[in-house]
C-alpha angles and dihedrals in degrees: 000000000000124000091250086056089067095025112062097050090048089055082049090052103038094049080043093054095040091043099049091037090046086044082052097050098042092060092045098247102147121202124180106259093008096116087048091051086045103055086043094049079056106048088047097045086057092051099047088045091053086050097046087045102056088042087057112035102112080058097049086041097058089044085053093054085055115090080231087058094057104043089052090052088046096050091045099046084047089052095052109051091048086059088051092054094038089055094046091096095032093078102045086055089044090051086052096049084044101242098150137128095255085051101051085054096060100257125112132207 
């Protein structure tokens, strides 16, 4: 079984659990556990992308030399730096309403 045969499914998984579980957060649904699913599905979904990127980066590196490449890496970087600066405040507000993760576990500071 090659490695491409378990990994790519498990990068699937793994963006599926974090997004669902970050859409839910987001909204303020709170589910027992769900903060916990949600930091490992983290922590495996960076493994497994580190993994399916270094199996793949003659591949990403062709796409990169593309003008479609770039503009996809531009745009996102772009993107992602207007939603950085447009969360800044979010977690401080979350932190005073007591939204954080010791809070959610029952403990207060």
């Amino acid at each position: 079984m090659s490695k491409r045969t378990w990994l790519s499914p498990l990068t699937a998984l793994s963006f599926f659990v974090i997004g669902v579980t970050g859409i839910l957060m987001f909204l303020h649904v709170r589910i027992p556990g769900m903060t916990l699913l949600h930091e490992l599905g983290g922590v495996l979904f960076v493994i497994v992308a580190v993994l399916h990127l270094a199996l793949n980066f003659k591949p990403l590196l062709s796409c990169c030399r593309q003008r479609n490449g770039r503009v996809a890496l531009g745009v996102g970087a772009i993107l992602m730096t207007v939603f950085l600066v447009l969360g800044l405040g979010h977690e401080e507000h979350h932190r005073r309403e007591g939204h954080g993760p010791l809070e959610q576990a029952g403990a207060r500071h």
